[in-house]
N, C-alpha and C positions, 0 to 999 in steps of 0.2 A: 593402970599399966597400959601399955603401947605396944601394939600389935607389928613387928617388922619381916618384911618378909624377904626371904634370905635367896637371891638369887645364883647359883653356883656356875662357874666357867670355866670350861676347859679340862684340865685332870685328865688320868692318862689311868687307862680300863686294865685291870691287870690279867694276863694271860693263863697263869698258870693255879689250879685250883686249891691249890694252899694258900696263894697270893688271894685270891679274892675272899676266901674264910680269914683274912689275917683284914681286911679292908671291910668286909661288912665287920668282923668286932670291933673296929678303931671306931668306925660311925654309930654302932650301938652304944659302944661308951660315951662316945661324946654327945648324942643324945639323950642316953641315960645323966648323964652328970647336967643336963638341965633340968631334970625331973618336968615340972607340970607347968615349965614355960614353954614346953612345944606345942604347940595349937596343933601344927598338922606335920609329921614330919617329911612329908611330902615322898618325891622319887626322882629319878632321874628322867628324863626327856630326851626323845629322838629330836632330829634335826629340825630347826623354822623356818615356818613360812611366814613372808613378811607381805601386807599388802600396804602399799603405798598410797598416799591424796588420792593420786589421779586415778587408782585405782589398780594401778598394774601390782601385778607379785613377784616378788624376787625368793628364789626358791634356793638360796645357798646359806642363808642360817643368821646372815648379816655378818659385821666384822668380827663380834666375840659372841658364836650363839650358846645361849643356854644349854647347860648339863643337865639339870633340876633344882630343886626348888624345898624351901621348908617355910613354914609358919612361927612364927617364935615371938614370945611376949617375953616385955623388957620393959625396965624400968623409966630408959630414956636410951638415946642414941650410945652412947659412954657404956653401957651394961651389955646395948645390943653389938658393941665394936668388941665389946670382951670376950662375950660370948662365940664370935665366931673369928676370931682369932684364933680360939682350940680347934676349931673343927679341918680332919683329917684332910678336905682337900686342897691346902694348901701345902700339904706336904709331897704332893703329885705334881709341882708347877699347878693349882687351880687359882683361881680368885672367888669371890665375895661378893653380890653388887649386894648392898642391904638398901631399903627403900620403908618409909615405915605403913604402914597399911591403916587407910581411916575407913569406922563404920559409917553408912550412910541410911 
């Protein structure tokens, strides 16, 4: 099995505290229904810092900065695109970047 890890963009933070008990159980379920292919289910992330060759940093997140992040095992690329096709933050305007992750 193949290790992908699930980088999350964008998605819109809900305000009102019904709304976010309704948005943490969308992501428990959809975590839950991978049962023990989640390695890590990772969290959400503040803003990035990006340091550049030359060395300078650019401190605004870059063009699409990360939300968070999860760990997730998969069969191949095909199981890991199924996979997060359920996952709730796409239902927020979010995206996806999946990348597969090798041991070394």
């Amino acid at each position: 099995m193949a290790k992908y890890l699930f980088v999350y963009h964008g998605g819109s933070k809900p305000e009102k505290e019904e709304d976010v008990a309704k948005v943490m159980d969308a992501w428990g379920q959809w975590m839950g229904s991978m049962g023990s292919a989640v390695i890590d289910g990772g969290n959400p992330v503040g803003m990035s810092t990006t340091v550049l060759s030359d060395g300078s940093v650019v401190d605004n997140g870059g063009a699409n900065p990360a939300s968070g992040y999860s760990l997730i095992e998969a069969s191949d690329l095909d199981d890991a695109l199924a996979k997060a096709k359920a996952c709730p933050i796409l239902e927020v305007d979010g995206s996806i970047e999946l990348a597969e992750a090798f041991d070394m």
